[in-house]
N, C-alpha and C positions, 0 to 999 in steps of 0.2 A: 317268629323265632320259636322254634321248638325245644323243650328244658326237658333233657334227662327224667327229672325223677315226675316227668307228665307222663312216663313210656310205662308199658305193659311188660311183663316180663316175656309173653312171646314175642315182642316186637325186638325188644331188646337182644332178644336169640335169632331173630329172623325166623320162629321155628313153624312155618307155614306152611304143611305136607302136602307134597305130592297127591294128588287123588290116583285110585289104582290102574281106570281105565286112561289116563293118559301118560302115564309108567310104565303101561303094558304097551303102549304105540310107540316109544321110546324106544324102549326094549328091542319090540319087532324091526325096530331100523337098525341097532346095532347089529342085534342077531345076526343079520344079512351077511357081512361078513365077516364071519366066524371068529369072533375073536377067543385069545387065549391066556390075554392080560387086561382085566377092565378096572376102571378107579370109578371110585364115587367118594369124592370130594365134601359130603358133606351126605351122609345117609340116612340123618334121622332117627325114625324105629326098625328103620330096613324094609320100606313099601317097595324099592324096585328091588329087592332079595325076592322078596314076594310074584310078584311081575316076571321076573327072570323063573322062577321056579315054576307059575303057571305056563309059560310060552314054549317050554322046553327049552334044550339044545346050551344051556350053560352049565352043565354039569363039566363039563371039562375045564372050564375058565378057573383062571383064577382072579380071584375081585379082592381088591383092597379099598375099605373104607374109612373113612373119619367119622367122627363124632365128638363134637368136642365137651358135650353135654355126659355127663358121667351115667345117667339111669338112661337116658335114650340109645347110648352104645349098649348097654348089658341087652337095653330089648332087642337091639339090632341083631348082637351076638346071638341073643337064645332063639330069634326069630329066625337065623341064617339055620340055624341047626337042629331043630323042628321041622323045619323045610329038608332037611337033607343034601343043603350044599354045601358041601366039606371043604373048598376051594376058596372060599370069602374069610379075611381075616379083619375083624373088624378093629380098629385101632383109635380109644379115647383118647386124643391128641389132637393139637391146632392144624390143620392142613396148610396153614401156608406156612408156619415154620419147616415145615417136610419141606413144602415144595421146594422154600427157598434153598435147602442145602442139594436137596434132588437136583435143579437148575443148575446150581452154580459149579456142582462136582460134575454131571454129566449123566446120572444117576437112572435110576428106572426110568424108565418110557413104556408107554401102554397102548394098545390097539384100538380101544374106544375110553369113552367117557361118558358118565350117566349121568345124571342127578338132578339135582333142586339146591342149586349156592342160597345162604343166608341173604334175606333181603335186609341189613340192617347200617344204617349210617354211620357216618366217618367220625362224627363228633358222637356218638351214643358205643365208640368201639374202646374201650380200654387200650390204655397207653402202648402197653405191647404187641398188643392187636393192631392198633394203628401204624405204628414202628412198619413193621411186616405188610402191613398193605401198601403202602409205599414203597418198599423196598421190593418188591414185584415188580413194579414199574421201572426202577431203577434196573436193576435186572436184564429187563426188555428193554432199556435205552428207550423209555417210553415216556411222555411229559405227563406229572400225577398233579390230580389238585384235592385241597383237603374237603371237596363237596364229594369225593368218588364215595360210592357205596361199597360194601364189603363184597358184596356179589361178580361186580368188575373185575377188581383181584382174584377172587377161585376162577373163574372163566382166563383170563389171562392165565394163570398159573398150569392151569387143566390145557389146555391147547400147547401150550410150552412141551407139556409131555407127554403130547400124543405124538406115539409116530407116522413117519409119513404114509399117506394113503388112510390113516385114521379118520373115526366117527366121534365127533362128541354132539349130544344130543342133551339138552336143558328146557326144562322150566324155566324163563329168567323174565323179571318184567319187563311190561312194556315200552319203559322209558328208556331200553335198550336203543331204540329206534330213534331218539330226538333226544336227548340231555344231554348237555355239553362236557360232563364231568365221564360221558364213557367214550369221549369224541377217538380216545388214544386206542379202545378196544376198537370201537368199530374198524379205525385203519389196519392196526396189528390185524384183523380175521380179514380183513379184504386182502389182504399181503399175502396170509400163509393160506388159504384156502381155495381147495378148485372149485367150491359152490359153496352158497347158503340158501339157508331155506329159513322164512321166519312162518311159522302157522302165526296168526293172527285171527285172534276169537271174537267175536263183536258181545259174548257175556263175559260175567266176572267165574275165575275157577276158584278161587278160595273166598270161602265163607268170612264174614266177619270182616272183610276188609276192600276196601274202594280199590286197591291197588290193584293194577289191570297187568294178566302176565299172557307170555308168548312162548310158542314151542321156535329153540337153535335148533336148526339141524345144521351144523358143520362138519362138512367134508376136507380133510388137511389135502393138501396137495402132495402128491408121489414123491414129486423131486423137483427143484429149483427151472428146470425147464418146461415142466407143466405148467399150462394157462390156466390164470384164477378169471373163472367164467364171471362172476361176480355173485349179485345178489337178485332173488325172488323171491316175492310174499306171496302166503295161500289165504287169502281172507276165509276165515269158516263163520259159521254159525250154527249153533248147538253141540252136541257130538257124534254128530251122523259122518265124520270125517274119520273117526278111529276104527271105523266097518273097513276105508281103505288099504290099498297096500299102503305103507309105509314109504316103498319104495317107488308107488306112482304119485306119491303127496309129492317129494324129493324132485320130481322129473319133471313136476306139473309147472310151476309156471317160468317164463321166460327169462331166464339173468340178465340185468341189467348193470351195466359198470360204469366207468367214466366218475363223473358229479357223483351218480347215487350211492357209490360206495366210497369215494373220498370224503363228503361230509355225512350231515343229516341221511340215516335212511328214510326220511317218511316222503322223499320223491318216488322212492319203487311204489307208494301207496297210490300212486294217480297210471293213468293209460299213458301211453304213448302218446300220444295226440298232445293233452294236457303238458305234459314235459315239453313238447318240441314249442307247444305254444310259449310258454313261460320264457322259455331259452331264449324264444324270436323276442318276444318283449323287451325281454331283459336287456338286449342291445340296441334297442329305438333311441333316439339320439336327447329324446325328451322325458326317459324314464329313468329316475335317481336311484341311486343306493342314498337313503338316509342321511348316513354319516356324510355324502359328499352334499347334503343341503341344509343340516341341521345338526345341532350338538347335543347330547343326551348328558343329563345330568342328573344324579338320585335327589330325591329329596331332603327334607330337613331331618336328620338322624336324634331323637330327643334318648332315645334310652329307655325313658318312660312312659308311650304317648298316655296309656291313661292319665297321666299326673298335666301331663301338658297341654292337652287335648281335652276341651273341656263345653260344656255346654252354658248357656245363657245364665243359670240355675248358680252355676258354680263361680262363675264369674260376679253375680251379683253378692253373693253369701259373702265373700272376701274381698268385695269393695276392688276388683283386677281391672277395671275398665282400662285406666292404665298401661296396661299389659297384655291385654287382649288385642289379637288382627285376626280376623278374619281368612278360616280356613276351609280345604277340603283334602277325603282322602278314599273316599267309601264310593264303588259306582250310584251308589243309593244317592249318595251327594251329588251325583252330576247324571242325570239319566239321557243329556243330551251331547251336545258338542260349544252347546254356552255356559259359562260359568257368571250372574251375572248378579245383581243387586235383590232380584226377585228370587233367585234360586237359594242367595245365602238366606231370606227371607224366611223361605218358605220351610229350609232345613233347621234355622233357627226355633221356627214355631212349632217342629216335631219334637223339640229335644236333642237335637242331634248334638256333639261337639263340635260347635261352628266354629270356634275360639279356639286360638294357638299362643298359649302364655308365653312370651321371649320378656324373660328379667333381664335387662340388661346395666340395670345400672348397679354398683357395688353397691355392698348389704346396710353401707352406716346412709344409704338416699334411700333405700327402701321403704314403704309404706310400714307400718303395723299388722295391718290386717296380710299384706304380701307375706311377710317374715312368718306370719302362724299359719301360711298355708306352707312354704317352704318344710317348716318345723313339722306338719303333718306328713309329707314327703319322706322324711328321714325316720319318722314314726315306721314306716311302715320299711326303711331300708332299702329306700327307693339308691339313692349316696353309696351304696356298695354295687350295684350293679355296674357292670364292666365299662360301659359308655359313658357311666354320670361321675364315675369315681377317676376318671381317666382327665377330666376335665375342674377347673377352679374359678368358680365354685362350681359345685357340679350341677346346681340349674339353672347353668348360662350355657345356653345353646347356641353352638358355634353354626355358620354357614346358613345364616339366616336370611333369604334373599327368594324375590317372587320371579316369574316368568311369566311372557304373556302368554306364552302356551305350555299346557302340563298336559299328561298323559298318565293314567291309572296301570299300575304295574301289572293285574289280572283282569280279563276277562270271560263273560259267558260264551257270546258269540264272536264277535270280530273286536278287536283292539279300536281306541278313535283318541283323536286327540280335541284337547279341550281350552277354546278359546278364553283364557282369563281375564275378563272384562275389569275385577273388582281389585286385583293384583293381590288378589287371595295366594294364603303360603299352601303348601303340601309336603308334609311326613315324607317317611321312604317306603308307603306304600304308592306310591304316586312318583313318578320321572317331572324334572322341570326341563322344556324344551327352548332353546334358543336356536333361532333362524340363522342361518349363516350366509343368504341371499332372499331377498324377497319377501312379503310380509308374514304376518305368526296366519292371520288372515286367508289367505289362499292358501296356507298347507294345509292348516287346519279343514277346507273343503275341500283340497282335491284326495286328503288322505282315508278319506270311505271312496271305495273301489272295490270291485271285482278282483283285480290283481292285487294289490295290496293286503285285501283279506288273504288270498290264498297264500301269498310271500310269507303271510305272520303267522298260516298255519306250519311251512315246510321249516320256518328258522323257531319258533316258539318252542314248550315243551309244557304237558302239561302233567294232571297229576291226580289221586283220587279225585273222583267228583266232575271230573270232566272241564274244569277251570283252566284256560289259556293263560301261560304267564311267560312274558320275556322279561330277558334282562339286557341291561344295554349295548353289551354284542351283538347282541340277536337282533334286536331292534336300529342298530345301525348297518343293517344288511339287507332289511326292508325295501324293498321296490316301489318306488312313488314316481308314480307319472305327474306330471308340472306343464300342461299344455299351456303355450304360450296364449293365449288367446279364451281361454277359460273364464267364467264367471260361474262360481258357485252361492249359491244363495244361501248363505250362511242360518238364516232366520225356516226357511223352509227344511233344511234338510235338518237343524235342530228338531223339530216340529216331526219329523219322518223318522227319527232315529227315536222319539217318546212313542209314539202311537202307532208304526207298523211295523210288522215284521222284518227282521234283518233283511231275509234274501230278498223281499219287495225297496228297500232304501238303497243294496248294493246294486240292485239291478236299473235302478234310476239313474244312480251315480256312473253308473256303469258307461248308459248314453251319454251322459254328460261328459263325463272326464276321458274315458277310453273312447268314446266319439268324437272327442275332441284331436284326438291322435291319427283319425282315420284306420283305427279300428273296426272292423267288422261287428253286427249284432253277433251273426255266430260266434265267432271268438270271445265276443263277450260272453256270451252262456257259457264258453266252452270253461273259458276263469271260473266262472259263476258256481258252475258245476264241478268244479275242481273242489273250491272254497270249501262247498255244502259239503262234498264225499268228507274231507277229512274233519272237517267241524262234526258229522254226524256220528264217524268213529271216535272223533275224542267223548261226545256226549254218549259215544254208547246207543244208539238209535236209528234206525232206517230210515231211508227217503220215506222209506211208504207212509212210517208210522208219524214223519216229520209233515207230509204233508195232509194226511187224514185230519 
């Protein structure tokens, strides 16, 4: 959980500029054609004023911008007219309040659209703010959720008022491509648009922060009878891409529709081959969707795991024995696919928080030494936070209950689920899994695969730092093959998942469980190789330099 007053004040503004050389390639795409009405939804100091003024050919336009920061509009202003373009009026005010009256009377419409939208969350946005982001969506008869980003809204809003045959061209992150809270954008731009273009940069463009962003290029479509071609990505690396046209980036790769722009786009990130293979999978008579083999459930919700979660040290100081079951929730706690008496052992002897306090009896059974750790608890105001104050007492932890198998909510490489030998609990960093056919046992081995990694890279979503995380939609959509006739070796592939490399354990599994299917080795690599590609763009890193 992320708290407000841990944020930065640029974070807080999204206020993450533009750099000039990929402002000025923006630029050069609207340029093309001619526009005579452009927005910039959210301008900054005025870097594409700048852009626009170096490229030529916008002295004629007229450009209207936002800025809702009051000293960053004056630079924009002074910067627009220093520059000498008289046509740009720059306007300190909220852009989506504009938009919203723009939209709903019928109001100005523009020929392109430029910019860099605020990267900033839905719960770090003032109430008003918030109001207005939703009401966008409403708007559009669009289904909003309170995880959306601010950035979702000016994109939505900005395309609303582009006219047809329009350009809108963005900086916007990457998670544009895979997060479920922009699932309403992604459809809304497959709808109204005759092409997209994602550049896709395998470095980070903004300093100072993990967050990984992407060039839109959006093309609106003419008229309701125009074909919306779909979508293409231009994977780049470095900026040896801003030397090109503009308009042969746009042309470059192949649109792809159907699946890839009805949900996730991070299927345009794989070949053709790869897609049709997945497809074919997907319909074998012995490969699940998740949800139809198993139930996903979050974890134990404490409110406070520090207070809860507790190590060997803490338990002895206050006499918890009592109180204490045996937990886990960290990958550091489970390095393999067993959870078992030697692993709580061994985590115990680091220090770890193996212990998960559940007080369950009322306050007048409790121990002494229980009630003074309680009372340190509320020392610290633990009793007002939203979870523990919603509950009586607030540290009696409701939904308290093990599984034999549990699954960690992020990972590095591939997602795996974890056998619970010891009926150890798990927080809500951690999913509890219940089988709904068949043992905890054989899902738990046939679910490392070749297919399966790659299924959790195209439904997953990740995030600075290069960390895999679903959540339990995503993970109920998951692709598991279940060969009847399988035997996984639970103790070996434990064992292969500690001490060798990923793609060496997938590709093991691979014969195993997709050979068991009468699957192809090719095909298997061909999964294999899918997996790696988009695992190595989340990490940010080449084949080359992955296998060097």
């Amino acid at each position: 959980m992320k708290f407000i007053e841990d944020q930065t004040a640029q974070k807080l503004r999204g206020g993450y500029y533009t750099p000039l050389d990929l402002a000025s390639f923006i630029s050069r795409w609207v340029a093309e054609i001619n526009p005579t009405k452009i927005l910039e939804p959210s301008c900054g100091d005025g870097i594409f004023f700048q852009a626009m003024k170096d490229i030529g050919g916008f002295q004629a336009a007229n450009i209207i911008g936002f800025e809702l920061d009051d000293d960053e509009a004056g630079k924009a202003a002074r910067r627009a007219k220093e520059l000498g373009l008289r046509g740009i009026d720059v306007r300190a005010e909220d852009f989506l309040g504009w938009a919203i009256e723009n939209m709903a009377k019928g109001g100005e419409r523009f020929d392109a659209v430029i910019g860099n939208p605020p990267f900033v969350r839905y719960q770090f946005l003032p109430p008003k703010f918030q109001t207005r982001a939703a009401a966008i969506f409403d708007e559009l008869g669009l289904k909003f959720t309170k995880h959306t980003n601010a950035w979702v809204s000016f994109i939505l809003a900005s395309m609303s008022l582009l006219k047809p045959g329009g350009r809108l061209a963005m900086i916007v992150p990457a998670e544009i491509i895979h997060v479920t809270h922009a699932q309403s954008l992604r459809s809304y731009l497959g709808k109204e648009c005759r092409r997209l273009v994602i550049v896709d940069p395998e470095d980070l463009w903004f300093d100072g922060t993990l967050q990984g962003a992407v060039i839109l290029m959006a093309e609106k479509r003419s008229s309701a009878r125009q074909k919306a071609e779909g979508l293409g990505m231009v994977p780049v690396r470095g900026r040896s891409f801003l030397k090109r046209s503009p308009a042969e980036v746009f042309a470059e790769p192949q649109s792809i529709n159907g699946k890839t722009v009805a949900g996730k786009w991070t299927r345009a990130l794989l070949n053709l081959e790869t897609r049709e293979l997945f497809d074919e999978l997907e319909s074998h008579s012995d490969v699940h969707r998740f949800d139809d083999i198993a139930r996903v459930d979050v974890g134990i919700v404490t409110g406070a795991n520090k207070f809860f979660l507790v190590p060997d040290e803490t338990v002895k100081a206050y006499s918890l024995d009592k109180y204490a079951h045996p937990m886990f929730g960290r990958s550091e706690h489970c390095p393999g696919v067993i959870y078992d008496e030697r692993q709580h052992t061994a985590n115990a002897a680091k220090g770890s928080p193996t212990n998960f306090l559940w007080f369950d009896d009322s306050p007048n059974k409790m121990s002494a030494r229980a009630l003074q750790y309680v009372e340190l608890g509320e020392q610290e105001n633990l009793h007002t936070r939203y979870k523990c104050r919603i509950r009586a007492p607030w540290y009696k932890v409701p939904s308290v209950y093990s599984t034999e198998v549990g699954m960690l909510k992020r990972c590095h490489d591939t997602p795996r689920l974890i056998l619970n030998k010891i009926g150890a609990y798990t927080t809500d960093t951690a999913y509890r899994i219940r089988t709904r056919e068949g043992e905890g046992k054989r899902l738990v081995g046939c679910f490392i695969n070749p297919l399966t990694a790659l299924s959790a890279e195209l439904e997953g979503r990740h995030y600075g730092g290069g960390v895999l995380e679903l959540i339990p939609s995503e993970i109920e959509r998951l692709l598991i093959p279940l060969p009847p006739t399988v035997e996984v070796d639970l103790e070996a592939l434990d064992a292969s998942i500690r001490n060798r490399p990923t793609h060496e354990t997938l590709e093991r599994q691979g014969k195993i469980v997709l050979g068991a299917l009468g699957i192809s080795n090719a095909k298997q690599a061909t999964a294999l190789e899918g997996w790696r590609k988009l695992r190595d763009r989340r990490h940010r890193t080449s084949t080359e330099a992955v296998e060097a």
